[in-house]
C-alpha positions as CSV (number, residue, x, y, z in Angstrom):
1,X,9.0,1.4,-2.9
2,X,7.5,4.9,-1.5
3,X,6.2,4.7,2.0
4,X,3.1,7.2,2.3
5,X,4.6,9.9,4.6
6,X,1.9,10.4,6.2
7,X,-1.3,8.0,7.5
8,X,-3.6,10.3,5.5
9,X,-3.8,9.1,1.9
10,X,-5.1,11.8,0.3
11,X,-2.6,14.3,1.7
12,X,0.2,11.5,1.0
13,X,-1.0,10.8,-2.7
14,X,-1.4,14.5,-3.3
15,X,2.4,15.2,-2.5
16,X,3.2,12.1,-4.3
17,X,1.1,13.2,-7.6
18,X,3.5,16.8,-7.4
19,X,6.3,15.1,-7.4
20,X,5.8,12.9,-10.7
21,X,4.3,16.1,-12.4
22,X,6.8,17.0,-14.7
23,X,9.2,13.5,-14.1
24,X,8.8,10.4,-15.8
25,X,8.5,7.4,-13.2
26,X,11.4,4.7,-14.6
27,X,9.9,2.4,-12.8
28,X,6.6,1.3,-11.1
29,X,5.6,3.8,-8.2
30,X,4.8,1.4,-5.3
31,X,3.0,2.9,-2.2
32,X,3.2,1.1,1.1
33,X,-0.5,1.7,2.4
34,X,0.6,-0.6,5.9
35,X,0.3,2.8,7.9
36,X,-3.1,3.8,6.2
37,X,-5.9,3.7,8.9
38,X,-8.6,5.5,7.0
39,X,-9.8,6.3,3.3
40,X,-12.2,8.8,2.5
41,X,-13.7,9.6,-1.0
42,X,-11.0,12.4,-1.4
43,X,-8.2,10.3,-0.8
44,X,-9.9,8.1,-3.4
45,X,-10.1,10.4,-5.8
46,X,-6.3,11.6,-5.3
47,X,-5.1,8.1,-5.8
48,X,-7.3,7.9,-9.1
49,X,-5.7,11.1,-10.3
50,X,-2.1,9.7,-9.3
51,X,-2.7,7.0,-11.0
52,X,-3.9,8.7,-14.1
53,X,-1.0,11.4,-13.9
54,X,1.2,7.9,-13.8
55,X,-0.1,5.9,-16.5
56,X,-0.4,9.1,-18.9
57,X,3.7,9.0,-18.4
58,X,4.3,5.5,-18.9
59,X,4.3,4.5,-15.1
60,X,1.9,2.5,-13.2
61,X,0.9,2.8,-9.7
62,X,0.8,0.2,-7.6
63,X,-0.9,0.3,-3.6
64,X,0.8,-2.9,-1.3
65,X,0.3,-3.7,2.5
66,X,-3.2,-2.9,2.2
67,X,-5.2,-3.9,5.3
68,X,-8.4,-5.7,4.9
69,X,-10.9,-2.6,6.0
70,X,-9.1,-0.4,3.3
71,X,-9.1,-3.4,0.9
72,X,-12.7,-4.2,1.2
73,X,-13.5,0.2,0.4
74,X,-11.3,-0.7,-3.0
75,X,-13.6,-3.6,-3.5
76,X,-16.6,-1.9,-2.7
77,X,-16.0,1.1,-4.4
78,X,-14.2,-1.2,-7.4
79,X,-11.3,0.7,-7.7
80,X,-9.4,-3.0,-7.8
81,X,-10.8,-3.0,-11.1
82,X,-8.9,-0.1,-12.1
83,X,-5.7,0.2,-9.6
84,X,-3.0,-2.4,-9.0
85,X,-4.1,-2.9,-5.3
86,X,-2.3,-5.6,-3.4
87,X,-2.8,-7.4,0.0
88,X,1.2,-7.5,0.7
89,X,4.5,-6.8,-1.0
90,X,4.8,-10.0,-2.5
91,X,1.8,-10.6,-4.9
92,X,3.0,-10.8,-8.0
93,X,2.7,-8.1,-11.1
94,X,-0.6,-7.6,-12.7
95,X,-1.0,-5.5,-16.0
96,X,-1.4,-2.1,-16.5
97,X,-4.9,-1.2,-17.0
């Protein structure tokens, strides 16, 4: 599991998306989001085009720890609908979309 390195997603999930550039992920990319205190529509947008970059390589993102305000913005904005977004660590796996 990846911590974000920073609180602000998109700068976090911009360094994240260089990174897996030119490597294929062996395993799922898990970001813990506990330390994520606000989401704007960039940092959206950078977590759509991580997970994109991902699944085009035969990874999968997935977002876990995510506190309620942030998981209500994924609902809202339904981004559950296309990201793996979980409440805690433990949820179990969902399928790649």
């Amino acid at each position: 599991m990846l911590s974000l390195p920073f609180p602000d997603i998109e700068v976090s999930a911009r360094l994240i998306a260089k990174v897996f550039t030119h490597e294929k992920p062996a395993r799922p990319v898990v970001l813990d989001m506990s330390e994520v205190k606000v989401l704007t529509a960039s940092g959206l947008g950078q977590l759509v085009t991580l997970h994109n970059r991902l699944r085009a390589s035969g990874g999968q993102l997935v977002l876990c720890n995510v506190g309620e305000r942030a998981y209500e913005v994924f609902e809202v904005t339904r981004l559950t609908d296309l990201l793996d977004v979980r409440r805690d660590h433990a949820e179990g796996p969902r399928m790649a979309r």
